[in-house]
C-alpha positions as CSV (number, residue, x, y, z in Angstrom):
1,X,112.4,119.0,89.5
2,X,114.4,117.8,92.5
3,X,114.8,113.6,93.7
4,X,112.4,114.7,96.4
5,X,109.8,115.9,94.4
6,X,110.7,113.0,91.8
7,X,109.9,111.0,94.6
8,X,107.1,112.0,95.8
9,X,105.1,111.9,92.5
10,X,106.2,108.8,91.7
11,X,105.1,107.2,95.1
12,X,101.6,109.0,94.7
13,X,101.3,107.2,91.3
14,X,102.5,104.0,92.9
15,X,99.9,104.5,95.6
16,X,97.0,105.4,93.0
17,X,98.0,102.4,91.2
18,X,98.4,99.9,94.3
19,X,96.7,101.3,96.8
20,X,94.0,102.1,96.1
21,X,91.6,101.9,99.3
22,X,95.1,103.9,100.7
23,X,94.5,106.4,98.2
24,X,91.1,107.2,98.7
25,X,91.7,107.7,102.0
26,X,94.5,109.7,101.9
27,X,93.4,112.3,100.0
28,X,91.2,113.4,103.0
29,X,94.3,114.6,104.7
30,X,95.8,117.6,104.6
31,X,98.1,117.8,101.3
32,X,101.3,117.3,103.3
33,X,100.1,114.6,104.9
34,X,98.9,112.8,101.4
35,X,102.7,113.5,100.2
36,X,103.7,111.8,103.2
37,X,101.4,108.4,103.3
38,X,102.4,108.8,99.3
39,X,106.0,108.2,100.4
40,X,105.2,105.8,103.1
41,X,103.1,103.5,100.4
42,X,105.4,104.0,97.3
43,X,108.4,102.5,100.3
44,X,106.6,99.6,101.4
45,X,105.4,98.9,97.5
46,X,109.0,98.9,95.9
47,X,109.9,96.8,98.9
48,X,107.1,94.4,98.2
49,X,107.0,94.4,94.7
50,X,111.3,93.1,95.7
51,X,110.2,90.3,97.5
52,X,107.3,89.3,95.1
53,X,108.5,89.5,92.0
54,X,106.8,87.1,89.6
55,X,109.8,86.5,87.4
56,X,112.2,83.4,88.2
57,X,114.5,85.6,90.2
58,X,116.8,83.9,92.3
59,X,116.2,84.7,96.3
60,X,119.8,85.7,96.3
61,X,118.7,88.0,93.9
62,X,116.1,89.6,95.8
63,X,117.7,89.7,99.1
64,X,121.0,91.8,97.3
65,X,117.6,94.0,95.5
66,X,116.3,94.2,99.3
67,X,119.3,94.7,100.9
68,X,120.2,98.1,98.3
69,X,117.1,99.4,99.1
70,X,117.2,99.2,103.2
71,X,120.8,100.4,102.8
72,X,119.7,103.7,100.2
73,X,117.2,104.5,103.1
74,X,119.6,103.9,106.1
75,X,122.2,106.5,104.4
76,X,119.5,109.2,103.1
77,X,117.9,109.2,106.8
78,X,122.0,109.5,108.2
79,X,122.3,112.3,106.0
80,X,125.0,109.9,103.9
81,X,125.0,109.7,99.8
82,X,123.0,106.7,98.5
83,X,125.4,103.9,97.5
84,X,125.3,103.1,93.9
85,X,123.3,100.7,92.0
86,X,119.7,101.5,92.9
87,X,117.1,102.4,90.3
88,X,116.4,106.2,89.7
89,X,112.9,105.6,90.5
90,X,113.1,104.1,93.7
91,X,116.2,106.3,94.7
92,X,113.7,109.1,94.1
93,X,111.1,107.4,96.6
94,X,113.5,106.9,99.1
95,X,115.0,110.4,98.6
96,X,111.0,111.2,99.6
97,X,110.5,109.0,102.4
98,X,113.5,110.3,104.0
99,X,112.0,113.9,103.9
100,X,108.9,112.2,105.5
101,X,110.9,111.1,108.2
102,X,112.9,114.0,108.8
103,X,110.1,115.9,108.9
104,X,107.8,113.9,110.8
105,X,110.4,112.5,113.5
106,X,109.3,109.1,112.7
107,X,111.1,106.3,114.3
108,X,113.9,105.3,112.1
109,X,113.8,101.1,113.7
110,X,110.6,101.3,112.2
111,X,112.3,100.7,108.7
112,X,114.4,98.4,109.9
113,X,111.8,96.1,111.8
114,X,110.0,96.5,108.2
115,X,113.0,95.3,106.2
116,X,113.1,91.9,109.0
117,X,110.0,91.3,107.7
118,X,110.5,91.5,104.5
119,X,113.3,89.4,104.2
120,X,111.6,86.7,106.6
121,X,109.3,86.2,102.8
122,X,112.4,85.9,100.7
123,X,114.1,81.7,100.9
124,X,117.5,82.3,102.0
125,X,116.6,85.0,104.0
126,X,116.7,85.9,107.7
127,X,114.4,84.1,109.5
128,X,113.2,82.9,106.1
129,X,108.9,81.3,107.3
130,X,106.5,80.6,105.3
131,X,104.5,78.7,107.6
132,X,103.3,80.1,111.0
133,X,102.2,77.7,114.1
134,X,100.0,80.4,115.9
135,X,98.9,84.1,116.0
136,X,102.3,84.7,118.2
137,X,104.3,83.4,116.0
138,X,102.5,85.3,113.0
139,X,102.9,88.2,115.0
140,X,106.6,88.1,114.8
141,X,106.0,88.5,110.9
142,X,102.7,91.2,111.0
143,X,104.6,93.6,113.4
144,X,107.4,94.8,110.7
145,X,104.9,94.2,108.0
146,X,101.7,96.1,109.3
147,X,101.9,97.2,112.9
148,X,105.1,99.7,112.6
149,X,103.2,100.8,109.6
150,X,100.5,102.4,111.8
151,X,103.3,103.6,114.0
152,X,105.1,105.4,111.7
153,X,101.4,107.1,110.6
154,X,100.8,108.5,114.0
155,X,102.9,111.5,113.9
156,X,102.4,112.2,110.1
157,X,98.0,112.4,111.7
158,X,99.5,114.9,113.8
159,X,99.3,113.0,117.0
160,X,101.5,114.7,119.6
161,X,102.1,111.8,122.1
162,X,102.5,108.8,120.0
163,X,102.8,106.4,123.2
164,X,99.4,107.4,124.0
165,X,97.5,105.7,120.8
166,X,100.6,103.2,120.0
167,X,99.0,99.8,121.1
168,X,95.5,101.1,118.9
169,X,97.8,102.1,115.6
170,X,99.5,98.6,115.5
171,X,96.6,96.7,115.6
172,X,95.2,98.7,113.3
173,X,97.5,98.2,111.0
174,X,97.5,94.1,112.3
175,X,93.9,94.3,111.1
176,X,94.5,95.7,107.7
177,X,97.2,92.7,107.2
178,X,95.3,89.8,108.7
179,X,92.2,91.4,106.0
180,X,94.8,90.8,102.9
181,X,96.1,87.5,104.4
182,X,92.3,86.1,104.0
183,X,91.6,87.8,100.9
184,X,94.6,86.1,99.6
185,X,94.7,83.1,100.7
186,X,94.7,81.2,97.2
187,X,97.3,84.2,96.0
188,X,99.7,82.9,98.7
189,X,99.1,79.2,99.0
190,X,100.7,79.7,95.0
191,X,103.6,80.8,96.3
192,X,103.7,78.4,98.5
193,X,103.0,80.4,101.7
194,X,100.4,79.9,104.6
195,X,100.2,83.0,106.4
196,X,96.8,81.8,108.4
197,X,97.9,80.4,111.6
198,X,97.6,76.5,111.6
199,X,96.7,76.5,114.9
200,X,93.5,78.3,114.3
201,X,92.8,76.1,111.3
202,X,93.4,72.9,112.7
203,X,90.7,73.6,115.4
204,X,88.5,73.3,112.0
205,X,90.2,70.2,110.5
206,X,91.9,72.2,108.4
207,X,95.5,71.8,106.8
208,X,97.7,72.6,104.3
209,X,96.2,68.8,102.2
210,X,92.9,70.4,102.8
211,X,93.8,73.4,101.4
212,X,95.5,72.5,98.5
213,X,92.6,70.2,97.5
214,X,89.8,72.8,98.0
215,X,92.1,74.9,95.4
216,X,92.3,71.9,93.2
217,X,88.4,71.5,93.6
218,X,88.1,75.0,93.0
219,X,85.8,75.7,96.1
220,X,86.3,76.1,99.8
221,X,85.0,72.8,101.5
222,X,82.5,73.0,104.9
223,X,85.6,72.9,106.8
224,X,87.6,75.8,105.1
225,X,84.7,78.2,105.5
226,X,83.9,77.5,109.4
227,X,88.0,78.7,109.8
228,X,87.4,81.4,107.5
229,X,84.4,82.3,109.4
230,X,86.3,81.8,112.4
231,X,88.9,84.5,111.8
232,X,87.1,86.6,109.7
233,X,85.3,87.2,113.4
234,X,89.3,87.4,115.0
235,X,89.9,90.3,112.3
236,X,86.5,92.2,113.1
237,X,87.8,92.0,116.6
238,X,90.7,93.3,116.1
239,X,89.4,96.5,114.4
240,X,86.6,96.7,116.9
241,X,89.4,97.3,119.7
242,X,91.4,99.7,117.5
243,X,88.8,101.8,117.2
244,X,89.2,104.2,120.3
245,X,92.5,105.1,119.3
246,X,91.0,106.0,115.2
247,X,88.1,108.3,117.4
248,X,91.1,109.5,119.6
249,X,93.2,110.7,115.9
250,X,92.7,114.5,115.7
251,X,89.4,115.9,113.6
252,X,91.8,117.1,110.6
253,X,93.2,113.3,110.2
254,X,90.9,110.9,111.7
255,X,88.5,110.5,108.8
256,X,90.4,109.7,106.5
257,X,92.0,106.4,109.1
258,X,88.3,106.1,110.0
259,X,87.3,105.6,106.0
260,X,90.5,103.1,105.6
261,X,89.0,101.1,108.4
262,X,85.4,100.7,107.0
263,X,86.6,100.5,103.7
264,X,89.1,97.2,104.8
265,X,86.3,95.8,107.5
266,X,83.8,95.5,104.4
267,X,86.2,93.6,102.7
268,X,85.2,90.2,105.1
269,X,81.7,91.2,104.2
270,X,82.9,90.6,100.2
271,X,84.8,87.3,101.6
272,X,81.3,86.1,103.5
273,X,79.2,87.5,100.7
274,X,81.1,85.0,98.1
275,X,80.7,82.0,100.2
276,X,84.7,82.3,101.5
277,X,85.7,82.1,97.6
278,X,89.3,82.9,98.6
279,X,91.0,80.1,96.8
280,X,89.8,81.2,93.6
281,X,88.5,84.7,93.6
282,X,89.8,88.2,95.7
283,X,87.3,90.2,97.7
284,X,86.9,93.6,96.3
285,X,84.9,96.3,97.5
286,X,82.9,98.7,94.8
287,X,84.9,101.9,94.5
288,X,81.3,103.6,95.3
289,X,81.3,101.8,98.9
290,X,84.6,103.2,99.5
291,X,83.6,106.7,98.2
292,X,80.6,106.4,100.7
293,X,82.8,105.0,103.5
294,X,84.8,108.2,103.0
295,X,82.0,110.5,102.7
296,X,80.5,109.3,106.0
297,X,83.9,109.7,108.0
298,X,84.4,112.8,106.9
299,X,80.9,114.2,107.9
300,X,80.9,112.1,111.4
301,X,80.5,114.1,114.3
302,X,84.0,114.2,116.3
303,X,83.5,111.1,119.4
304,X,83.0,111.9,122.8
305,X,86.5,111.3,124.4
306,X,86.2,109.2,128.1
């Protein structure tokens, strides 16, 4: 079996494993389209998993482990041997994603804006924050973490003018990562990062003291849950107004986006349903929702275009 192929089952297992609302959703595609959100995924995992690492590894550590990885994918998309001293397995991934790419013309400063933001999670590292004053300044972070991930989908959904639905992609993909950054709130605040703006909070009389004690207390205080309740309405926002550009996707690709999107929207229903629990607890919604989210996109009349 060839490092592509290698890499392409092993990013569809990381994907089945991880990802699993991705998954789901994915396998609506078309089968070269699966292989290539696969390879997509199993990138963005290995990079992730780099950064977040439970062990004690030192950030120096991580950023060399980050930097290997960004350079393996700069040389396979140049056409370049892979420098030395990168696992088999995510050599193998790479090897795929670089396939994706070639075949899918996606952007290659995609990656790189990605890697930024990666690295901006790693102390030490380039524009190292852990801590963000405002949605603008968050946005610096969520564009190479989220919105170029929707950008690099567009031509894999078989969209011919990517300029056209660009704006609608990245906040898509904005929405997905604003959705994990309230899910995980207590997740994050444990290592030690705040990515809800404090801006937004503050207008609640909310913190980083307050925070920290309604972990200790085990339970969002009044305050906590009227921010939460505040930006859980910014997020449903944010995929309201994406949603032209998911009806706009063509009919062969656009339910599966259209089941990732109700699948992640009902996940601030879990966080609402649980009383904004999101110190102690993580939202999840019922693999049955999900099947039915998918179900119903994929039997939805095609939208009226304007």
């Amino acid at each position: 079996m060839s490092s592509v192929a290698d890499g392409y089952r092993i990013a569809e297992q990381l994907t089945a494993r991880h990802g699993r609302t991705y998954h789901l959703a994915a396998r609506l595609l078309p089968a070269d389209g699966r292989r290539a959100v696969a390879a997509l995924y199993g990138y963005a995992r290995i990079a992730d998993d780099i950064v977040d690492d439970p062990r004690p590894v030192p950030p120096a550590e991580r950023l060399a482990a980050l930097d290997r990885l960004t350079g393996a994918l700069a040389a396979a998309l140049a056409g370049d041997p892979m420098p030395p001293g990168l696992p088999g397995a995510q050599r193998a991934v790479v090897a795929a994603l670089a396939d994706t790419v070639a075949r899918y013309r996606i952007d290659p400063a995609t990656f790189t804006a990605f890697a930024r933001s990666m690295a901006m999670d790693v102390p030490g590292g380039p524009g190292f924050r852990n801590r963000y004053r405002d949605f603008a300044e968050l946005g610096e972070y969520t564009y190479g973490s989220a919105a170029v991930i929707g950008l690099q989908l567009l031509p894999v959904l078989g969209v011919h003018d990517p300029a056209e639905l660009r704006d609608g992609a990245a906040l898509l993909g904005e929405a997905f990562q604003l959705t994990n950054f309230l899910r995980d709130v207590g997740e994050d605040l444990r290592r030690d990062r705040i990515y809800l703006p404090a801006d937004q909070l503050a207008a609640f009389g909310v913190d980083e003291a307050v925070l920290r004690a309604d972990a200790r207390a085990g339970a969002p205080s009044p305050a906590l849950r009227r921010a939460l309740a505040h930006l859980v309405a910014v997020n449903r926002d944010q995929y309201r107004r994406a949603a032209p550009a998911v009806a706009a996707l063509p009919g062969r690709t656009r339910p599966a986006i259209a089941a990732a999107a109700a699948s992640y929207a009902a996940i601030l229903t879990e966080i609402e349903d649980s009383g904004f629990t999101v110190l102690t607890a993580r939202a999840v919604v019922p693999r049955r929702r999900r099947l039915r989210h998918a179900a119903t996109a994929l039997l939805a009349p095609r939208p009226a275009r304007s």
